[in-house]
N, C-alpha and C positions, 0 to 999 in steps of 0.2 A: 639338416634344414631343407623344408622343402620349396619350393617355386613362389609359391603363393608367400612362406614367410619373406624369405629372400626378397619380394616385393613389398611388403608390410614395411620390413624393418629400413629398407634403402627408401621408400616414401616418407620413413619418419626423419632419419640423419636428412632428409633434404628438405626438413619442415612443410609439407605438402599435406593439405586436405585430400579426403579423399573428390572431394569434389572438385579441386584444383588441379588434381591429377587426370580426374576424367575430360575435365573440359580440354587440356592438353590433350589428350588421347582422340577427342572427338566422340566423346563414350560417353554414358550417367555414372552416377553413383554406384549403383546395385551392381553394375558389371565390375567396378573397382573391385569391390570388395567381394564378387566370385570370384574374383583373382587373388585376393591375398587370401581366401577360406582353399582355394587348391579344388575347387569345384567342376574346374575348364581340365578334362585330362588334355592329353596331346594338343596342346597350343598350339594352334599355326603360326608359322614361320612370319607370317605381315601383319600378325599382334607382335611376337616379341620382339621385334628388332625396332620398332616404333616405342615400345616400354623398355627395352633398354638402350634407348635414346635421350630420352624424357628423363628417367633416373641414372644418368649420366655411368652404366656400367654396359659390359659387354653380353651381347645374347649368350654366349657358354655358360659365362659366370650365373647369369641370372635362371638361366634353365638347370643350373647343377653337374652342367659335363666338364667342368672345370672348377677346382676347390680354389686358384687363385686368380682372380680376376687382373686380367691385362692391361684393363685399360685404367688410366690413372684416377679414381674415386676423390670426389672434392666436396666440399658440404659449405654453403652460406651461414655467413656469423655477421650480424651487425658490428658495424666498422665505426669506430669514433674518430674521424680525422682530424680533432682537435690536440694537438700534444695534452700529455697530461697537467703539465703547467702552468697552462694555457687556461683551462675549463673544462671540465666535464658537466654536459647535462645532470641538473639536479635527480632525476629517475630515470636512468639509462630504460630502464626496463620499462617506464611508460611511452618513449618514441617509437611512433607508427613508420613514421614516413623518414628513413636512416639511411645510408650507405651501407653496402654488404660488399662484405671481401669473399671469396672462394677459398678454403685452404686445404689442402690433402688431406682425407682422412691421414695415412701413414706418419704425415707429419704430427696430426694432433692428438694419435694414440688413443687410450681408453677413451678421452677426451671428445673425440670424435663426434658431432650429431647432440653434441650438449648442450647445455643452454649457459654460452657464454658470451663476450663482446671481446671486440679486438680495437684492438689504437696501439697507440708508441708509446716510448718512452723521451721526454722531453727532459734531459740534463744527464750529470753524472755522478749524484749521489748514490747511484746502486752498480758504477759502474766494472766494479770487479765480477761480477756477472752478467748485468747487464749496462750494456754501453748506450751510449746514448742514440736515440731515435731505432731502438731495438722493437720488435713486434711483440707485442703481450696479448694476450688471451687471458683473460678475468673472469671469473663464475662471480656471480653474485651469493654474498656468505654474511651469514649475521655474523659480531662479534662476539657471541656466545660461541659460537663454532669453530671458530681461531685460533690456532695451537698457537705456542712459541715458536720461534723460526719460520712464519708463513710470509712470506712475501706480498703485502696487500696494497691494494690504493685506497686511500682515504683523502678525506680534507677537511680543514679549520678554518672557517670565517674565509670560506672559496678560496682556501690556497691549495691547490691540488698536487699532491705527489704522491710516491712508492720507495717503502720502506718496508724493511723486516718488523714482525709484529712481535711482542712481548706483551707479557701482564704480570702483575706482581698486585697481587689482591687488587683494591680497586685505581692505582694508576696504572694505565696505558703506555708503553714507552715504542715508539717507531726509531727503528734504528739505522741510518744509512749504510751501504756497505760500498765503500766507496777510496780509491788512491788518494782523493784529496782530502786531506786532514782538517777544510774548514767546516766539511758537513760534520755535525754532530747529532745526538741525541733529540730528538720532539717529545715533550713529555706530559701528558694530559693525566685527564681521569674518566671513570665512567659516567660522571653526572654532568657531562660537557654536552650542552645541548645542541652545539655546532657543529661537535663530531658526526663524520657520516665518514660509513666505509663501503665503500663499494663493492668489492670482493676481493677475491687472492688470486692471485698471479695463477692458476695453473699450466700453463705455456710457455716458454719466451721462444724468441727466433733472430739470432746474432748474426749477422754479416762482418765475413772475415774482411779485412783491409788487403 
């Protein structure tokens, strides 16, 4: 990977225009993107340390004299600070104006630079893996797309929770996984005009006691 990718690809994990990056920079557009085409041979040393400021990695990493970057790499995700119990906005994906959490690339794995939202978890029906007020990371996912065993957020008539996902032709079954034996089974069908799923769990993040 060359200089210019390495700049492409750490502008996109930190959702930035090119035009947002330049204005950061003090730069236009057109110079941005000489930089991600690899067009600038020998960078000066008071461009790169200014871009790898701005995209939060180290001048080695980003020039290639170093395959693992030092400095610790974080990416912005729209943050729900509503418990899921609580409420979730009816179209996560239509709020402009949201709270963002920062979270380590290394923590969120392939995951990294996705297009996912973060919140808690509010209670303890999923609590044999996740406990409660545990940090989740959601992709948004049709129910067409939803294996068995996915762990997803949904809700009926705005009761919001996370439960394992099942199907069995056309009823829906969410299942809690949980020590307490009053949570049971939610059991709909597909023609439930309430139902809204939000997406599937891809992350969680437990804090030990």
């Amino acid at each position: 990977m060359n200089v210019g990718e390495r700049i492409k690809r750490r502008r996109k994990q930190l959702k930035l225009t090119a035009d947002e990056l330049a204005e950061k920079l003090g730069k236009n557009r057109a110079t941005i993107y000489r930089y991600e085409k690899n067009e600038i041979e020998n960078m000066p040393y008071e461009v790169i340390v200014p871009l790898a400021e701005v995209l939060r990695v180290s001048p080695a990493y980003l020039m290639g004299w170093e395959e693992n970057n030092n400095k610790v790499i974080s990416t912005p995700y729209k943050f729900i600070p509503t418990a899921i119990s609580a409420g979730l906005p009816l179209d996560v994906a239509s709020i402009k104006q949201v709270d963002e959490i920062e979270i380590p690339d290394a923590l969120m794995g392939k995951w990294a630079g996705s297009d996912v939202f973060i919140t808690r978890i509010n209670g303890e029906s999923m609590n044999k893996v996740m406990p409660h007020d545990s940090l989740i990371a959601v992709k948004p996912m049709d129910l067409c797309n939803l294996k068995d065993g996915d762990i997803v957020v949904f809700s009926d008539h705005h009761e919001y929770s996370v439960k394992k996902f099942y199907r069995d032709e056309d009823k829906i079954i969410f299942r809690p996984h949980s020590s307490d034996r009053r949570f049971t089974d939610y059991i709909t069908n597909t023609t439930n005009s309430d139902l809204k799923i939000y997406g599937k769990v891809v992350v969680y993040v437990v804090g030990l006691d």
